[in-house]
PAVEXZA-343909 format. One line per field, with one value per residue (C-alpha): x, y, z. Coordinates in steps of 0.05 Angstrom, whole numbers, padded with zeros to 5 digits. Example, Ala and Ser with C-alpha at 12.3 -4.5 7.8 and 13.67 -1.06 7.14 Angstrom:
east: 00246 / 00273
north: -00090 / -00021
up: 00156 / 00143
//
This chain:
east: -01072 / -01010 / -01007 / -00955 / -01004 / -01045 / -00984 / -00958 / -01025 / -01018 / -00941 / -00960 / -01027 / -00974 / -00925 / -00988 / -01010 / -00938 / -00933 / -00993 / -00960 / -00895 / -00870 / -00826 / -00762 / -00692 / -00648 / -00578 / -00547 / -00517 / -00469 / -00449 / -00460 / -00421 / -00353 / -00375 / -00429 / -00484 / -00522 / -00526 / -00578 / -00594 / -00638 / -00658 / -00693 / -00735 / -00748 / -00800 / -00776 / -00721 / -00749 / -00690 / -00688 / -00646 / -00627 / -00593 / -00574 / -00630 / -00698 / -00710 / -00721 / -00684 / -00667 / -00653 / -00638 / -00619 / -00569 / -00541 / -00476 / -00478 / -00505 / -00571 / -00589 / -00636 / -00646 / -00697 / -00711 / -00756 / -00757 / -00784 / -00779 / -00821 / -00868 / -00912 / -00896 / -00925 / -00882 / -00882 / -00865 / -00856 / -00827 / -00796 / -00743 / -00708 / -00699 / -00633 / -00635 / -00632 / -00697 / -00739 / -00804 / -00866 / -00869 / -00943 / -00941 / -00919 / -00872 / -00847 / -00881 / -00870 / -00869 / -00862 / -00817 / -00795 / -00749 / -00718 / -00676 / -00621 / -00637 / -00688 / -00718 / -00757 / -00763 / -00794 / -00793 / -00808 / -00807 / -00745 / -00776 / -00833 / -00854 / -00848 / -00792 / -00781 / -00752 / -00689 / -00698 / -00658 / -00608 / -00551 / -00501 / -00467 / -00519 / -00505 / -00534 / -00547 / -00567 / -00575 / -00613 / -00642 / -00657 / -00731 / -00781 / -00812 / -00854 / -00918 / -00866 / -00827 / -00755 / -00709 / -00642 / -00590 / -00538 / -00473 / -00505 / -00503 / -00461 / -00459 / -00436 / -00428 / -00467 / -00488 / -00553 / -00582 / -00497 / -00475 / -00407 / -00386 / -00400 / -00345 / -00367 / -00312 / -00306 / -00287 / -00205 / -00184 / -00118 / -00091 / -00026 / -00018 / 00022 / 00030 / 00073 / 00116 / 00119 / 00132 / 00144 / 00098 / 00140 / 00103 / 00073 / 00017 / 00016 / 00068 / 00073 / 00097 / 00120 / 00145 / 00165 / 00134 / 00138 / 00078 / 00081 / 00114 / 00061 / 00080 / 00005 / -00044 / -00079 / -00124 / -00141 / -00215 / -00216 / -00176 / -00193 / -00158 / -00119 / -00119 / -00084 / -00143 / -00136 / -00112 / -00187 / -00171 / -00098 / -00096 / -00124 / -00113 / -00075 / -00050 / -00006 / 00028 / 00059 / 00136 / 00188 / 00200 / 00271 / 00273 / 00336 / 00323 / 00348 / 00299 / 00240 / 00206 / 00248 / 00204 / 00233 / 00179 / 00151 / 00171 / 00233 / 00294 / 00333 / 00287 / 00315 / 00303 / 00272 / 00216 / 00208 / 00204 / 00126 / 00079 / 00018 / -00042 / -00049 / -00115 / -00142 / -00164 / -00180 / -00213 / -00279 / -00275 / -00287 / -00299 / -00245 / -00276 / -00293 / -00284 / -00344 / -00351 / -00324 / -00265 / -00204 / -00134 / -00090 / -00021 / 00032 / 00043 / 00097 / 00063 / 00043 / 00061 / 00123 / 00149 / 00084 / 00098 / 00050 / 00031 / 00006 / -00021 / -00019 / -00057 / -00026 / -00062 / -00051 / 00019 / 00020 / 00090 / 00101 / 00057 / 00072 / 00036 / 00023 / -00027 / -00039 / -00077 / -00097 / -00107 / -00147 / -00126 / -00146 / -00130 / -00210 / -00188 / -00244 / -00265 / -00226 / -00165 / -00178 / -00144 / -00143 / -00143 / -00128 / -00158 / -00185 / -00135 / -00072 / -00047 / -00004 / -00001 / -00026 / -00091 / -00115 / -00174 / -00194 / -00216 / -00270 / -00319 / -00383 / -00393 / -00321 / -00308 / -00256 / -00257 / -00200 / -00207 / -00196 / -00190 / -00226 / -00164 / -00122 / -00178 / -00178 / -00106 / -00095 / -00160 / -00157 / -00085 / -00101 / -00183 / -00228 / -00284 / -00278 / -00275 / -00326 / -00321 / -00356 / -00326 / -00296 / -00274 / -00289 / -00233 / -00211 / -00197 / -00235 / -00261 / -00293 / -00367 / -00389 / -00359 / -00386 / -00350 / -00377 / -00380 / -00383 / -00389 / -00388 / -00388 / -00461 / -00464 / -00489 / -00501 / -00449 / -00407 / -00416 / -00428 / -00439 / -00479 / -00465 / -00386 / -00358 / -00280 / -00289 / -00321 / -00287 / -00296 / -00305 / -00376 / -00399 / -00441 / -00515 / -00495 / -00422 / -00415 / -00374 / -00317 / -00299 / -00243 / -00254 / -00300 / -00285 / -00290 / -00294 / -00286 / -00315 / -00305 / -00342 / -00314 / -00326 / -00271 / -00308 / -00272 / -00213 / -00170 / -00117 / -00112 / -00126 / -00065 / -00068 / -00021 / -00011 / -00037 / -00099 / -00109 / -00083 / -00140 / -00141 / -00202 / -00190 / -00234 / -00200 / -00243 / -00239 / -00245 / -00235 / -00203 / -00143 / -00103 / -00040 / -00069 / -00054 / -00068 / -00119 / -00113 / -00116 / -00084 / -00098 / -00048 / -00015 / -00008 / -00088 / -00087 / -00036 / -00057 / -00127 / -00087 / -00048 / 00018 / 00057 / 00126 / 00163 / 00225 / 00266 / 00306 / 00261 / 00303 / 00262 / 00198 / 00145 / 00181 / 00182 / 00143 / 00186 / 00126 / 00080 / 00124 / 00071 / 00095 / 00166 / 00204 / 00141 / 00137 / 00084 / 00040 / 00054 / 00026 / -00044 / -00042 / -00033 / -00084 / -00148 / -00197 / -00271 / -00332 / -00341 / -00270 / -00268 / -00330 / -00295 / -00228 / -00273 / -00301 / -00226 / -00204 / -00255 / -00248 / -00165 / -00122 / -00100 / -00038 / -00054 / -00030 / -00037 / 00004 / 00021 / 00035 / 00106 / 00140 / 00123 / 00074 / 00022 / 00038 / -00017 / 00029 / 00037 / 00000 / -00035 / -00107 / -00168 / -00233 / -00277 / -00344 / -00394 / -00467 / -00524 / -00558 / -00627 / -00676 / -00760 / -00777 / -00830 / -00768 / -00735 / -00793 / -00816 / -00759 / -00780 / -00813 / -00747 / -00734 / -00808 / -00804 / -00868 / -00880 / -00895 / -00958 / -01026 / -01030 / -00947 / -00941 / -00999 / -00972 / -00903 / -00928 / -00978 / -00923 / -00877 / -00936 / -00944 / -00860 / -00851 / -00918 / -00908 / -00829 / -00845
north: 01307 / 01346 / 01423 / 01375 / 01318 / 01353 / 01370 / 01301 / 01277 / 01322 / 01302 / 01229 / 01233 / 01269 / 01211 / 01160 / 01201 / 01199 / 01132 / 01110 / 01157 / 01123 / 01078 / 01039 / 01051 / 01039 / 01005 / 01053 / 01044 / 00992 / 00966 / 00907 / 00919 / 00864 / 00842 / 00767 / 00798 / 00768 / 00828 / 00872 / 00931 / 00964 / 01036 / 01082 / 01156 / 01212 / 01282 / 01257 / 01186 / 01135 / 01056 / 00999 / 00917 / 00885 / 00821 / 00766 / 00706 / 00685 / 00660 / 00700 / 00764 / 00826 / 00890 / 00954 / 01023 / 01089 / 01117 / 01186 / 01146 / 01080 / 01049 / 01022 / 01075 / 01136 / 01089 / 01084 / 01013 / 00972 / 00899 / 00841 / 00770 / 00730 / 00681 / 00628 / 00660 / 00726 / 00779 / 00829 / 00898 / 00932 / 00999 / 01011 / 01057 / 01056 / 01096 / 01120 / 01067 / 01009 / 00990 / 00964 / 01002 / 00994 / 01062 / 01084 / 01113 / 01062 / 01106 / 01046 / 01017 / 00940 / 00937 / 00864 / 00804 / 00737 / 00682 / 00615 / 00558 / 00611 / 00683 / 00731 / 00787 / 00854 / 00926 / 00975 / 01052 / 01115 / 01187 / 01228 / 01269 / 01240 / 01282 / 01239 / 01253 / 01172 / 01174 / 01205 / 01251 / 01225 / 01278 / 01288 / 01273 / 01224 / 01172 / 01113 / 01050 / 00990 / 00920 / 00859 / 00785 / 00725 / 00651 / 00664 / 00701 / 00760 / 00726 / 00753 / 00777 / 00811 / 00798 / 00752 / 00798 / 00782 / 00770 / 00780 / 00784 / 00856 / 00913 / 00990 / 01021 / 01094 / 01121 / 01180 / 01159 / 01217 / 01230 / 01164 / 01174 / 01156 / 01093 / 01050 / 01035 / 01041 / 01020 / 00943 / 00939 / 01005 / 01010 / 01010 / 01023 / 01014 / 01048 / 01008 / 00997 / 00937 / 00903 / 00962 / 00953 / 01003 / 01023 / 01015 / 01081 / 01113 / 01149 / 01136 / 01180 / 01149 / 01170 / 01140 / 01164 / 01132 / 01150 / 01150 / 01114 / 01145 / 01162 / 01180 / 01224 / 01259 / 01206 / 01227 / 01180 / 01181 / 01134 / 01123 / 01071 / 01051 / 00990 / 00963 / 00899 / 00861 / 00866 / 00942 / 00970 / 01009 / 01016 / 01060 / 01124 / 01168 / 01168 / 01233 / 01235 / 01287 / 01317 / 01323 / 01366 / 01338 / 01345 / 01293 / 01244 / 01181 / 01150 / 01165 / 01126 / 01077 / 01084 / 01101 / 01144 / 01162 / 01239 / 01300 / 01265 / 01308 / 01251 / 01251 / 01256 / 01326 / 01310 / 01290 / 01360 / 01373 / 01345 / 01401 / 01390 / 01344 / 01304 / 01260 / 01250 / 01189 / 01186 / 01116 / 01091 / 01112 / 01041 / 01042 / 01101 / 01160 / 01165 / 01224 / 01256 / 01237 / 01308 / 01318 / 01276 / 01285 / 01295 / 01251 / 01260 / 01324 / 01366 / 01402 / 01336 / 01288 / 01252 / 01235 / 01234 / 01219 / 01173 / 01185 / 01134 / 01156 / 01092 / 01097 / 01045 / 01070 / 00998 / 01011 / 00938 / 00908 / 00860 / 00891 / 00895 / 00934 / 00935 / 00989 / 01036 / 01058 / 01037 / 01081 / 01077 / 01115 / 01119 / 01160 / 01179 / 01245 / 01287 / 01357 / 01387 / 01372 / 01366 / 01401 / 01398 / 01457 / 01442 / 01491 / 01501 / 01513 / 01504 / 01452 / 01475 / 01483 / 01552 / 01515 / 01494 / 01472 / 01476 / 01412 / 01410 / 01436 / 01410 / 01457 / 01490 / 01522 / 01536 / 01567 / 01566 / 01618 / 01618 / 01695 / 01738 / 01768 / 01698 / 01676 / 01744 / 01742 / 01672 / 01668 / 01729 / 01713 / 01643 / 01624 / 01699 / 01662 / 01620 / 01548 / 01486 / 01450 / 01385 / 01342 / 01359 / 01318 / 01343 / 01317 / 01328 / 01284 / 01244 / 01310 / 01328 / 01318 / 01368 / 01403 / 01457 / 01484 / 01554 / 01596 / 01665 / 01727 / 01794 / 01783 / 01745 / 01671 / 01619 / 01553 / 01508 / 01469 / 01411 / 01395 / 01341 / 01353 / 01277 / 01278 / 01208 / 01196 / 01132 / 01149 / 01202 / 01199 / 01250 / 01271 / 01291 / 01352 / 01341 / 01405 / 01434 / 01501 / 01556 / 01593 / 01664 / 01707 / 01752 / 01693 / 01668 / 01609 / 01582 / 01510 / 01516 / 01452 / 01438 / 01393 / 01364 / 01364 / 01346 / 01276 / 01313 / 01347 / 01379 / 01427 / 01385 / 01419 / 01428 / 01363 / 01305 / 01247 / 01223 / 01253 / 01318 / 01353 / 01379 / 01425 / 01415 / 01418 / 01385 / 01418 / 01372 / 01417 / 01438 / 01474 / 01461 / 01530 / 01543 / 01532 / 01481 / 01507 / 01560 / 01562 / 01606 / 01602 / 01646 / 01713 / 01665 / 01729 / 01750 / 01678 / 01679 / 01745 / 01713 / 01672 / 01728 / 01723 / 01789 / 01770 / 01713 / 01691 / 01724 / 01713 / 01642 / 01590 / 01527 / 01505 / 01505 / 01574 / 01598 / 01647 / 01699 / 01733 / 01737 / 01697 / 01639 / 01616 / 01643 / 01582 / 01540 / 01526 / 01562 / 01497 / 01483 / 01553 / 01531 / 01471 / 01504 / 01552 / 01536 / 01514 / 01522 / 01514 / 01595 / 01602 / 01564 / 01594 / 01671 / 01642 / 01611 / 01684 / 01714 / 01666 / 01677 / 01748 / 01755 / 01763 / 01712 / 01680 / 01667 / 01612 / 01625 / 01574 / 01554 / 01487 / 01469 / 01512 / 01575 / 01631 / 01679 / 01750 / 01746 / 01687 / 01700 / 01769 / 01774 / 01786 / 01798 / 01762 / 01793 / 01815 / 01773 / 01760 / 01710 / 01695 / 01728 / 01667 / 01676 / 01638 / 01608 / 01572 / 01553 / 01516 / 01481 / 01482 / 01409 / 01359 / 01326 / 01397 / 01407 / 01440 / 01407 / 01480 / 01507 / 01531 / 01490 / 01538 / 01539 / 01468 / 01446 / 01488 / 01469 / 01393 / 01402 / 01434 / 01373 / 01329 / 01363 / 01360 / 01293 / 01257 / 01299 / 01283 / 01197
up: 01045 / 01045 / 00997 / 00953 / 00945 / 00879 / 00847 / 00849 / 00819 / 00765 / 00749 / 00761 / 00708 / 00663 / 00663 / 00653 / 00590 / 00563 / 00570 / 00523 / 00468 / 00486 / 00437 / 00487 / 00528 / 00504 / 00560 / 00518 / 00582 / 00626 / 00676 / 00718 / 00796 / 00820 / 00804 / 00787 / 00734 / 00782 / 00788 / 00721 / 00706 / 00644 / 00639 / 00595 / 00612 / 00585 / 00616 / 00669 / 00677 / 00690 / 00666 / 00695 / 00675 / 00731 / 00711 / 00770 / 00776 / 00830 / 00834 / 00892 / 00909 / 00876 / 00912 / 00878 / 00922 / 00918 / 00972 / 01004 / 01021 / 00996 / 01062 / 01076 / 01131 / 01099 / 01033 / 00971 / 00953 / 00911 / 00916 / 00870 / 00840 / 00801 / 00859 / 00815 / 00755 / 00769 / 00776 / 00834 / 00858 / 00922 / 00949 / 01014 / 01050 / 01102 / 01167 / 01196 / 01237 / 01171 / 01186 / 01121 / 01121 / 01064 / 01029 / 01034 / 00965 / 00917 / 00862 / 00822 / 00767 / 00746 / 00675 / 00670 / 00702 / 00682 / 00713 / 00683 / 00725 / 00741 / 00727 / 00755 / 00708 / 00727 / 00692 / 00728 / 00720 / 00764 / 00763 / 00769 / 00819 / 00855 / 00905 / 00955 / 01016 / 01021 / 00947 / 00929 / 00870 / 00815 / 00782 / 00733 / 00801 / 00817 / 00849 / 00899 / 00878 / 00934 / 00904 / 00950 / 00929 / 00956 / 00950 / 00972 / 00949 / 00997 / 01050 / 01086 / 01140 / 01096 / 01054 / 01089 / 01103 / 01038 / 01071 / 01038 / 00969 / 00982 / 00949 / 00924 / 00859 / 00843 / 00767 / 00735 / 00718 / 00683 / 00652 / 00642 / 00604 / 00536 / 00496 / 00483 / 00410 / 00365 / 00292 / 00293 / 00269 / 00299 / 00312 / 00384 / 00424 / 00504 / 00548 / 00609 / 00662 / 00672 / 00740 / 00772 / 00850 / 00895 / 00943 / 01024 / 01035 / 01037 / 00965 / 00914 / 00842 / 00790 / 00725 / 00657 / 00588 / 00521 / 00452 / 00407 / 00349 / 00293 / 00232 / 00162 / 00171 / 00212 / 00252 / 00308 / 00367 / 00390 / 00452 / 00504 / 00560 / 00625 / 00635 / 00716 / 00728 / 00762 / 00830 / 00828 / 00827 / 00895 / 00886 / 00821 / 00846 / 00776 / 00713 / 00678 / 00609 / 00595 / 00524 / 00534 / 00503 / 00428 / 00438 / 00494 / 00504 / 00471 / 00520 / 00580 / 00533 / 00577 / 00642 / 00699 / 00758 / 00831 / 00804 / 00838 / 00881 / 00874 / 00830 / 00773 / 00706 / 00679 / 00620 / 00652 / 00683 / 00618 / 00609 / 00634 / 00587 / 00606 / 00550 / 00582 / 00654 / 00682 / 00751 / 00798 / 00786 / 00718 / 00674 / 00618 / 00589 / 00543 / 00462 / 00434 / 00393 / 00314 / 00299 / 00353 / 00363 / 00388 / 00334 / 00327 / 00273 / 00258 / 00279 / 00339 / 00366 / 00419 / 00405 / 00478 / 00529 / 00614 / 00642 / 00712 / 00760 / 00835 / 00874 / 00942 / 00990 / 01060 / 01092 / 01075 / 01031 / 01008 / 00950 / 00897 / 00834 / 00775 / 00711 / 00699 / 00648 / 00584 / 00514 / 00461 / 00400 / 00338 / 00277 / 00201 / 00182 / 00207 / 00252 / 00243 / 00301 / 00342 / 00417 / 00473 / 00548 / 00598 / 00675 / 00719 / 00792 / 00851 / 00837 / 00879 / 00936 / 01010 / 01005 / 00991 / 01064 / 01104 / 01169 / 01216 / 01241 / 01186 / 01161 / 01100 / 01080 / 01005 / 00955 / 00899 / 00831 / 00784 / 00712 / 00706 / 00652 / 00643 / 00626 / 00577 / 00542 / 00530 / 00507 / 00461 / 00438 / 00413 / 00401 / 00383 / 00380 / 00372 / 00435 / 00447 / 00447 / 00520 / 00509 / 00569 / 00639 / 00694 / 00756 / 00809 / 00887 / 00943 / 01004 / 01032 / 00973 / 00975 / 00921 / 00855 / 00810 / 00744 / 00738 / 00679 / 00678 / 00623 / 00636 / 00710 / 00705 / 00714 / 00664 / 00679 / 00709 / 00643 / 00703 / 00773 / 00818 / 00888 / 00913 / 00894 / 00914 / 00912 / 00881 / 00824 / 00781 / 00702 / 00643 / 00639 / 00579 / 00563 / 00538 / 00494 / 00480 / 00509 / 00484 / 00529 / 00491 / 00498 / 00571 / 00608 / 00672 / 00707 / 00777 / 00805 / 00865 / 00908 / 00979 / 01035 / 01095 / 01141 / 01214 / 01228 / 01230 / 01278 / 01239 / 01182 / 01109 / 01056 / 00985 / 00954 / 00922 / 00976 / 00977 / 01048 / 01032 / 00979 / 00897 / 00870 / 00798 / 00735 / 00666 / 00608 / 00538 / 00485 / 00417 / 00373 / 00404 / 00430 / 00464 / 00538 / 00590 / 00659 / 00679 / 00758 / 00819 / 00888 / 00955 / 00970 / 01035 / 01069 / 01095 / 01106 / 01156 / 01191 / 01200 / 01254 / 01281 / 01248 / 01244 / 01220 / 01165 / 01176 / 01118 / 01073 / 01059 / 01063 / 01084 / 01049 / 01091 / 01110 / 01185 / 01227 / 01264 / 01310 / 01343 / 01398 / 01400 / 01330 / 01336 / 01299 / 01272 / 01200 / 01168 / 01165 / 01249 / 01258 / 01222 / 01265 / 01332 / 01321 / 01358 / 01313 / 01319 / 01273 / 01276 / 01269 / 01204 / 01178 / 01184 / 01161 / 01098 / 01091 / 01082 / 01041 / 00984 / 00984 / 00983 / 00922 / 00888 / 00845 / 00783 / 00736 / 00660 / 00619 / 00552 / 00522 / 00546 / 00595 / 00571 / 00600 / 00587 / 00613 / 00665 / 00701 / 00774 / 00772 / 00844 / 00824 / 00868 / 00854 / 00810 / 00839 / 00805 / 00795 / 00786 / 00723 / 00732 / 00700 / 00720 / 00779 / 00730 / 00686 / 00744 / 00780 / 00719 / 00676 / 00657 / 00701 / 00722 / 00755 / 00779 / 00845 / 00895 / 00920 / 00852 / 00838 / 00811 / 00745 / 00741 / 00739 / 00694 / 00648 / 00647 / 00645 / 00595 / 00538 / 00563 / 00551 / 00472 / 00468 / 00480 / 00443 / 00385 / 00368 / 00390
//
C-alpha cells in the first residue's frame, strides 16, 4: 500500500458520508459533444465532486475521457451501457502508447443507467481529485473531453474499438461560462457581415463600421452572443468591436475595408476602444450579471462601433464567403452599473518575440502600479469590480495566468488556465468579483511552447505569429481601455550581440549597422540568424523579464494617460505568504496526497460539517 493510499480512504469515506446528507445533484450545466447532437452530457459539481448524465444515441457502449491533449494516448476513461437492462460501469486509462488498460482502482461511481430503442443513459460521478495517478485531477482549466460509442455492448474481451464515432471537445468544467437565459421578448440587434469574400491567405483582418440603434433612453445590453455562418467554426478565429469616434462620417456606416492596410478609411483609425471580445471556441456568447450591463443611449456611449473579424485561412481556401458576426441583446430595465472593458498584457508588436526551440518559454505584460494609480485615482478611488476576463494568445500558448498584485505582494490570480487550448477561448466568469484599486498591478503572464519550430515566433496579428492578452469585464465603467507593457528592444538585441542601429530609422523592421555579421539585416533577420539553443533561450528568457519596459496607459478614444510610453522597469515583487496548512487542504478539490493524516482529516471533516449543514 502506497504513503497516499490512507489519505485517499479518508477523502473517499468523506465523499460517501456527503453523499447520504446529499439531497441530489443538479445537472446546471450542459453541452453537446458532437456536432449532430448524438453525444450530449450534462454535470453538475460540489467542492469534492463532479456527478455527469451522458446521454447517446446508442444501445451500446458509451465512452467518456479526460485528456492532456485531446488524444487518446495518456487518457482517463470510463466506459458503460446498459447490457440486459442492468446498467454498468468501468474505469480504464490509457498508456502513451493508446492502449486501453482496466484501472485497478475503480474512481467512478454509477449512479444509475437506462436505455430505450435509440438512446443510451448513464450518470456517474467521481472525485475531483482522486488520488490516483491514472485519473486526471479535474480543475477550474480548461479540460479536454474524449467521447467515443458503439453498437455493442463491452464483451468479456473488452470494448470493440468505436471507430469513427469518436471526437474531443474543449470545457471548463469546474468554470463553465455564462448562462444564456435571458428574459423571453428581449430586444435584439445583429451586426453581421454580408457575404464578405475572404481573400486566399493565411490570416485576413477584417473590419466594418455599424451604428447602434438610436434610443430616445438609457438602455443597457446584457448579452451578447456570436453569430458563425455554419460551416465557419474553424474559420472565425476572434471577433472584437470597438467604440468609434461619435463624430464619424455617415457615410463610412456599414462599408467594410481589410484592417490595418494602408488604404483604410481613417475613420476607422478612429475606433481604439474594445467594446466586447469574442474569441473561437467560445459558443454560446456571454450574459452580463443582474446588476452590470453595458450602457447604450446616452451621450458618452457608442454611437458608431468597428467590428473586427480574424479569419484564419491556413490551407489558403478560395471562394468563401462570410457572413459572421454578433447579436446583441438589449434591454431598458436598467442595471446597477455600467460595464467597461480594459485590454491588457503585452502589447502586441514585434518587440514581443520568442525563441524556437523552447519547451517552457515566458512573457510577461504589465499593467503598472503606476498606470492604475493615475487613472483610478482620477477616475474610480475606490477601485473597480473585475467579474469576467478573457484570457487570449495564439497556437503556442499552452498556459495563461492574470496576476494581481498590491503593494508589491501577490493575491490570487483574477484567472488562469494551466491546460490553455487555442480552440477554446471564452469569457470566464469569476466565482467572486474582485476588486482592482488605485496603485495595483497586474501581470499576464503567458507560457509557450515553441519546440516544433525553427525560427523566432513575433508578436502580431496571424495566427502563427503570438498575443499575451488579458480582457478584464468590469464595472463601474472608467476612462481606461488598454493597460499593456512591451520589452525596452534594446537589452533584447545586445543579448545577441548587436552593437549598432542603422539611424536615422527609416524602414520598419529597422536595420542593424554592426557587429559586421548583421551589417544590413532587418532587426527581425538578426533574431533569426542567431544560433538558437535551449540554454540560449532560457538566458535570453531571463533578460527579457528583467529589462525595462514601454508602457501603454490609454484612455477611451485616442487620448493618453501621462504614464504613456514612459520606459519603466519591472517592479520587484513578492508572493502571497498563505500557511502551508490552507494551501494543502484549502478544500478537498485542492487536497494535496502528501498532506498529512491529522492535516487532512481535519480539513475534510469541517468540509464534511460545511456542506451537510447548508443542504
Amino acid at each position: 500500500m502506497s504513503e497516499n493510499q490512507p489519505l485517499c480512504a479518508l477523502v473517499f469515506l468523506t465523499s460517501l458520508f456527503c453523499s447520504a446528507c446529499s439531497h441530489g445533484t443538479r445537472f446546471v450545466h450542459s453541452a453537446a459533444l458532437d456536432a449532430d447532437g448524438r453525444y450530449n452530457i450534462k454535470w453538475g459539481f460540489d467542492e469534492s465532486t463532479i456527478t455527469f448524465e451522458v446521454e447517446v444515441e446508442t444501445k451500446g457502449y458509451i465512452g467518456f475521457g479526460l485528456s492532456p491533449t485531446g488524444a487518446m494516448s495518456s487518457s482517463d476513461i470510463v466506459i458503460g451501457g446498459v447490457l440486459n437492462g442492468s446498467p454498468y460501469l468501468l474505469d480504464y486509462y490509457t498508456d502513451s502508447n493508446r492502449k486501453v488498460h482496466k484501472d485497478v482502482l475503480q474512481s467512478y461511481q454509477l449512479l444509475y443507467g437506462r436505455e430505450n430503442n435509440t438512446h443510451t443513459v448513464l450518470a456517474f460521478s467521481r472525485n475531483l481529485q482522486t488520488c490516483d495517478d491514472n485519473d486526471k485531477v479535474i480543475t477550474g482549466s480548461t479540460v479536454r473531453v474524449i467521447w467515443a460509442f458503439h453498437a455493442e455492448d463491452v464483451g468479456m474481451s473488452g470494448p470493440v474499438y468505436h471507430g469513427t464515432n469518436r471526437g474531443r471537445k474543449s470545457l471548463r468544467l469546474l468554470n463553465p461560462g455564462t448562462s444564456s437565459s435571458i428574459p423571453a421578448g428581449t430586444a435584439f440587434f445583429d451586426l453581421q457581415n454580408k457575404e464578405v469574400p475572404v481573400p486566399h491567405k493565411d490570416t485576413t483582418y477584417w473590419c466594418q463600421i455599424f451604428k447602434f440603434p438610436e434610443l430616445k433612453k438609457k438602455h443597457h445590453i446584457i448579452r451578447i452572443e456570436p453569430k458563425i455562418q455554419k460551416g465557419h467554426e474553424n474559420l472565425v478565429h476572434h471577433i472584437l468591436l470597438y467604440q468609434c469616434d461619435s463624430n464619424l462620417n455617415k457615410s463610412e456606416i456599414d462599408r467594410g475595408h481589410e484592417c490595418y492596410h494602408p488604404n483604410m478609411p481613417d475613420s476607422f483609425f478612429t475606433c481604439e476602444t474594445v467594446l466586447f471580445a469574442w474569441a473561437i471556441g467560445g459558443e454560446v456568447g456571454f450574459t452580463y450579471p443582474p446588476h452590470v450591463g453595458m450602457s447604450m443611449g446616452t451621450s458618452i456611449d457608442p454611437v458608431y462601433v468597428q467590428m473586427e473579424i480574424h479569419f484564419d485561412n491556413p490551407s489558403l481556401q478560395r471562394g468563401i464567403v462570410d457572413s459572421s458576426g454578433l447579436r446583441l441583446y438589449y434591454s431598458p430595465s436598467l442595471r446597477r452599473y455600467d460595464a467597461g472593458v480594459i485590454e491588457t498584457g503585452v502589447w502586441v508588436s514585434l518587440y514581443h518575440m520568442l525563441p524556437p526551440g523552447m519547451q517552457d518559454y515566458i512573457t510577461e505584460g504589465h499593467c503598472t502600479q503606476e498606470c492604475l494609480q493615475e487613472s483610478l485615482d482620477s477616475e474610480m478611488p475606490s477601485g473597480i469590480h473585475v467579474f469576467a476576463v478573457l484570457l487570449h494568445a495564439h497556437l503556442a500558448g499552452r498556459a495563461i495566468r492574470a496576476r494581481h498584485f498590491r503593494q508589491q505582494v501577490e493575491l490570487q490570480p483574477l484567472a488562469s488556465d494551466d491546460q490553455f487550448d487555442f480552440n477554446f477561448q471564452e469569457f470566464q466568469p469569476l466565482s467572486q468579483e474582485r476588486i482592482v484599486l488605485p496603485g495595483d498591478s497586474l501581470i499576464t503572464e503567458c507560457r509557450y511552447n515553441t519546440k516544433g519550430r525553427m525560427n523566432m515566433t513575433w508578436g502580431g496579428l496571424s495566427t502563427r505569429d503570438e498575443m499575451c492578452l488579458s480582457y478584464l469585464l468590469y464595472y463601474p465603467r472608467v476612462n481606461l481601455a488598454r493597460c499593456e507593457s512591451l520589452p525596452e528592444i534594446t537589452g533584447q538585441l545586445k543579448f545577441i550581440g548587436v552593437k549598432e542601429i542603422q539611424e536615422p530609422v527609416t524602414t520598419w523592421p529597422f536595420v542593424i549597422k554592426s557587429p559586421k555579421k548583421y551589417s544590413n539585416l532587418s532587426f527581425t533577420e538578426a533574431m533569426d540568424k542567431y544560433k538558437w539553443t535551449r540554454k540560449r533561450g532560457k538566458a535570453f528568457n531571463d533578460i527579457v523579464r528583467k529589462l525595462p519596459m514601454n508602457v501603454r496607459c490609454s484612455k477611451i478614444g485616442q487620448d493618453e494617460w501621462s504614464i504613456q510610453g514612459v520606459i519603466i522597469s519591472p517592479p520587484e515583487l513578492k508572493s502571497e505568504k498563505t500557511s502551508a496548512a490552507v494551501v494543502a487542504c484549502r478544500n478537498v478539490s485542492g487536497i494535496q496526497c502528501g498532506c498529512s493524516l491529522a492535516l487532512l482529516l481535519t480539513a475534510c471533516l469541517l468540509l464534511i460539517l460545511q456542506t451537510c449543514l447548508h443542504l
